[in-house]
N, C-alpha and C positions, 0 to 999 in steps of 0.2 A: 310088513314094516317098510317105511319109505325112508332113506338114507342120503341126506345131504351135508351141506357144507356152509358156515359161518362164517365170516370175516367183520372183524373190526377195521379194515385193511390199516395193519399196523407200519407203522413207521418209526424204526428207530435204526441205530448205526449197529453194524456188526459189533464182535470182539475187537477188534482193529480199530475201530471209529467212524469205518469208513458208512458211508451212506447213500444213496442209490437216487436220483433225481425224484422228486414228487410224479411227475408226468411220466418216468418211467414207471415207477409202482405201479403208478394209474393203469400204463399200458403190457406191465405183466399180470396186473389180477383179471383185468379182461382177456388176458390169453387162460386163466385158471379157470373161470367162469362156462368159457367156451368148450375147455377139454371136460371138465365137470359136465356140460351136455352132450357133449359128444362119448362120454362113460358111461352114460345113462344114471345118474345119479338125480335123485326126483329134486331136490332144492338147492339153492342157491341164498344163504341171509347174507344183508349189508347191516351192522347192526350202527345206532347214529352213538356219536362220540365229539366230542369239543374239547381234544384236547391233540397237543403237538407232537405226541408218540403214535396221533393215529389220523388217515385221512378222511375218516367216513361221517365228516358233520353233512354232508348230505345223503342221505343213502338213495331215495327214487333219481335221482342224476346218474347216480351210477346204474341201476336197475335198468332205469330207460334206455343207457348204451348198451348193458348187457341183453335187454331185449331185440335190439337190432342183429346179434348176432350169432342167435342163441335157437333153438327151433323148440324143443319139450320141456327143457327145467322150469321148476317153479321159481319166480322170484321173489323173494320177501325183504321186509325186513326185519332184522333181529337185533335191536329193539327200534323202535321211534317214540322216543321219549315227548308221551304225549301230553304231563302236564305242564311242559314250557311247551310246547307248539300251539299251533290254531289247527283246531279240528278240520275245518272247511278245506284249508290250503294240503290238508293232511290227504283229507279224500281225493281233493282233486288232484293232484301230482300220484296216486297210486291209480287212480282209474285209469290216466293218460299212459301211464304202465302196462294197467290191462290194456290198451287198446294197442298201443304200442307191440306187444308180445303175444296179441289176438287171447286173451282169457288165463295168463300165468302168473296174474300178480296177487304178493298176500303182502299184509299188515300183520306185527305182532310188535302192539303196544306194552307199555313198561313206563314203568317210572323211572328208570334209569339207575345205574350200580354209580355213575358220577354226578357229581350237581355243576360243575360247569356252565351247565345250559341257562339255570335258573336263574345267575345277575347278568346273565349276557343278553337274554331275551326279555329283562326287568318283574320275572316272579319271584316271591316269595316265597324263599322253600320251604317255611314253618306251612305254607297250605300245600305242601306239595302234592298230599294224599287227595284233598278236598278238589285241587285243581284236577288231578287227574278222574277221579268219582265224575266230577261235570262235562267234563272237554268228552271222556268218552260216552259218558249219556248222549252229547249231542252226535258224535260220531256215528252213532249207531241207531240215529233218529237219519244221519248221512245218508247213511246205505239204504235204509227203507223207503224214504221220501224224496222226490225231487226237488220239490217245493215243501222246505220245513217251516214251521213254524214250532219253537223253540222257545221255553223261558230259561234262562240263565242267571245266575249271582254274581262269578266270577266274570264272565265273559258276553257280552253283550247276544241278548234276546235275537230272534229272527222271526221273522214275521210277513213269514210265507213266498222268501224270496229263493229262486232258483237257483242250484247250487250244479253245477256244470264241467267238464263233460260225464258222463256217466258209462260207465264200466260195459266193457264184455259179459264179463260176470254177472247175472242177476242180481247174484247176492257174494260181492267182496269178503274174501275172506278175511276176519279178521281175530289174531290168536292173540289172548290176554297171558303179556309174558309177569312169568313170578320169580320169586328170590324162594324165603322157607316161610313166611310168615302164614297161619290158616287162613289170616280171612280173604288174604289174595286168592288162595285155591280157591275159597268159600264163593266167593265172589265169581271168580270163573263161572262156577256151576250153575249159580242164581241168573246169571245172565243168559248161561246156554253156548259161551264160546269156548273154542278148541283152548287146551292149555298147553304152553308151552313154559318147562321148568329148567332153571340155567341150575346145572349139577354141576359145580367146580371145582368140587373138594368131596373128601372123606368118603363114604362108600353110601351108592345110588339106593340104596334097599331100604333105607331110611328113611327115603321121600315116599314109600307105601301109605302111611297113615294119613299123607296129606292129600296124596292120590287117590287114596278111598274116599277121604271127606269131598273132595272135587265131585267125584261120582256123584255121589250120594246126595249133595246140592241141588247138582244136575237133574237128575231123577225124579226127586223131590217135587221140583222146582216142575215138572213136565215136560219138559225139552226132551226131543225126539234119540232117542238113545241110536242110532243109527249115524247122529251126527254129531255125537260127544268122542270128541278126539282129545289124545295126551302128545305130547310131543316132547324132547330134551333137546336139548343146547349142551356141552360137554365139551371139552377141550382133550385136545390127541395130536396125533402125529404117527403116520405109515412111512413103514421104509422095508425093502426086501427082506430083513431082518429083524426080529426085537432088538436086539442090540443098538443096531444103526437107529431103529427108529428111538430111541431114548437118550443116545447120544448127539442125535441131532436135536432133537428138542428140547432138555434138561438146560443148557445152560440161557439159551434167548429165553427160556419161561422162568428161570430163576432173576435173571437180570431183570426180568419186567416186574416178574414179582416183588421184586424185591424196592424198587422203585416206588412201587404204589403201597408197597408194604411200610417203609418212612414218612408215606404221608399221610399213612392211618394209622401210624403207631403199632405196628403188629410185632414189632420184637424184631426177632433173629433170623434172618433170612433162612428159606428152606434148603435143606441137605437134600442131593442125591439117594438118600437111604428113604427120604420122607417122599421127595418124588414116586421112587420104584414103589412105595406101596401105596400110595395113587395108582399106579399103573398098574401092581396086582390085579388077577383077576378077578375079587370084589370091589377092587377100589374105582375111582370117578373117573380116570385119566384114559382114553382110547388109545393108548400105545402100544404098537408091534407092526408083524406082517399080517397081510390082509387075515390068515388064519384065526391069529389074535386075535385080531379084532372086532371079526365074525363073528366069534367064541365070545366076545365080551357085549355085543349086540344080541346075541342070544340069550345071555344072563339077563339083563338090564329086562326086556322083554319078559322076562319068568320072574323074576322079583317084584317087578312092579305092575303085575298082572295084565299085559299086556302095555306096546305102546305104539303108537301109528305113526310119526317119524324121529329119527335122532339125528340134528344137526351136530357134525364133528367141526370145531374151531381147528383147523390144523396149526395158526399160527399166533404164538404167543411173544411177540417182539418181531421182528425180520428176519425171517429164514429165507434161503438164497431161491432165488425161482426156480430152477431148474430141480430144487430139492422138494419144491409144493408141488411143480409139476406131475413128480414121482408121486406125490403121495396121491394127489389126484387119481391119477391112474389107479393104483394100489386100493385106494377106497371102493372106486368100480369095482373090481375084483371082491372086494368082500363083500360088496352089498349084493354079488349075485350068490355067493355062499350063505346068505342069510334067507335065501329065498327057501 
């Protein structure tokens, strides 16, 4: 199991108010990035975001510095909301990645948990599903062909025009990210891409029946069973202790949550009591010391019958860098106890 790290790279003010320069942020997650490769931790996601609690509306800008600094980890992103983007410009700023980082860059497409993108980029998000179904049909005509030619509805046809520069990689990785709906697993599988599932809540064991139906699409479908991968996305936080680590992360995740919880109507902001069982041992939350954590990388793995990486979001609002640093480290340490 390959063991990395998430970032929305969040931007908001402490308990106090206070708040940390943009260009600082910038220049402590590429120290996070850096010690993440230097721990041996196999990934690295930027996931894209358009909104002001976060900096990651571009995520290959960041990837490309973090490949200049970086020697093994994989870079990704987690997610690139591909039915407001243009597929073409898609490919080409992640190939420029793999060359950049000599063969370490992946894509993991999504629709996105926010619509922001959608009036700012001028789509329609009643077609949000349709845009995305087509954008990534031509993506993945990207990877195959130099020279595509293309028909499209939403997005203008191509007609056998050169799409440039092209990858390290043969063949760019790229993972179809999902929420819980089946036909997004369904879909994974019928196409043959790796899945990656965002578990943000309630307990992982859940997502088995839809992790089967992935399979089993897969399968189906003919796709070389050697190269049918599952992956999770999951939210956590390490610290030398469970304690510390739940105490550092409960209130920045409750204050984010809770934010984004007023804008969807979700009620009553969460308790510490609802937290802790998220963070129980069958619950969705990666909190503790690296023991913990291990322990809870090895359930998640046995419940859902295997899984080939699980990306840890460490931060859920701003937590102080020297506190992500630790968990960095901390994360190394359990990813070698998972072995």
């Amino acid at each position: 199991m390959q063991i990395g790290i998430d970032s929305f790279v969040d931007y908001t003010p402490d308990e106090s108010g206070n708040i940390v320069s943009p260009q600082q942020r910038m220049a402590d997650l590429l120290e996070e990035i850096a010690l993440a490769d230097k721990a041996g931790l196999a990934a690295f996601g930027i996931g894209e975001h358009h909104r002001p609690d976060y900096l990651a509306s571009s995520p290959a800008t960041i990837l490309a510095a973090a490949a200049a600094i970086t020697k093994n980890i994989r870079l990704q992103s987690s997610v690139t909301v591909l039915s407001s983007d243009e597929p073409v410009r898609v490919f080409q700023q992640f190939a420029t990645v793999d060359l950049i980082s000599n063969g370490r860059a992946e894509i993991v497409v999504g629709r996105g948990s926010f619509t922001e993108s959608y009036p700012l980029f001028g789509y329609d998000l009643k077609l949000y599903d349709k845009l995305f179904a087509e954008k990534l049909d031509l993506l993945l005509h990207l990877r195959e062909e130099t020279n595509v030619t293309w028909e499209g509805e939403l997005r203008p046809s191509l007609h056998g025009e050169g799409v440039y520069p092209r990858p390290v990689q043969k063949k760019l990785p790229i993972w179809l990210g999902v929420g819980g709906t089946p036909q997004s697993f369904a879909r994974a599988g019928l196409l043959g891409l790796p899945l990656m599932v965002a578990v943000i809540g309630g307990e992982p064991h859940r997502f088995r029946p839809l992790i089967d139906l992935y399979r089993k699409a897969y399968l189906q479908s003919g796709h070389p069973e050697q190269e049918m991968k599952v992956g999770l996305h999951v939210l956590g936080f390490l610290a030398d202790t469970d304690q510390k680590a739940g105490d550092t992360m409960f209130p920045v995740w409750q204050r984010q949550f809770a934010k984004i919880g007023a804008e969807r109507g979700w009620g009553a902001p969460q308790t510490r009591a609802q937290f802790d069982g998220n963070a129980s041992p069958a619950g969705a939350f990666f909190v503790g010391s690296p023991q913990t954590v291990a322990a809870k990388l090895k359930y998640v793995n046995e419940v859902l019958g295997g899984v080939d990486r699980v990306n840890i979001q460490l931060t859920s609002g701003t937590l102080p860098h020297e506190d992500v640093m630790r968990a960095v480290e901390l994360l190394g340490e359990a990813a070698k106890l998972t072995v």
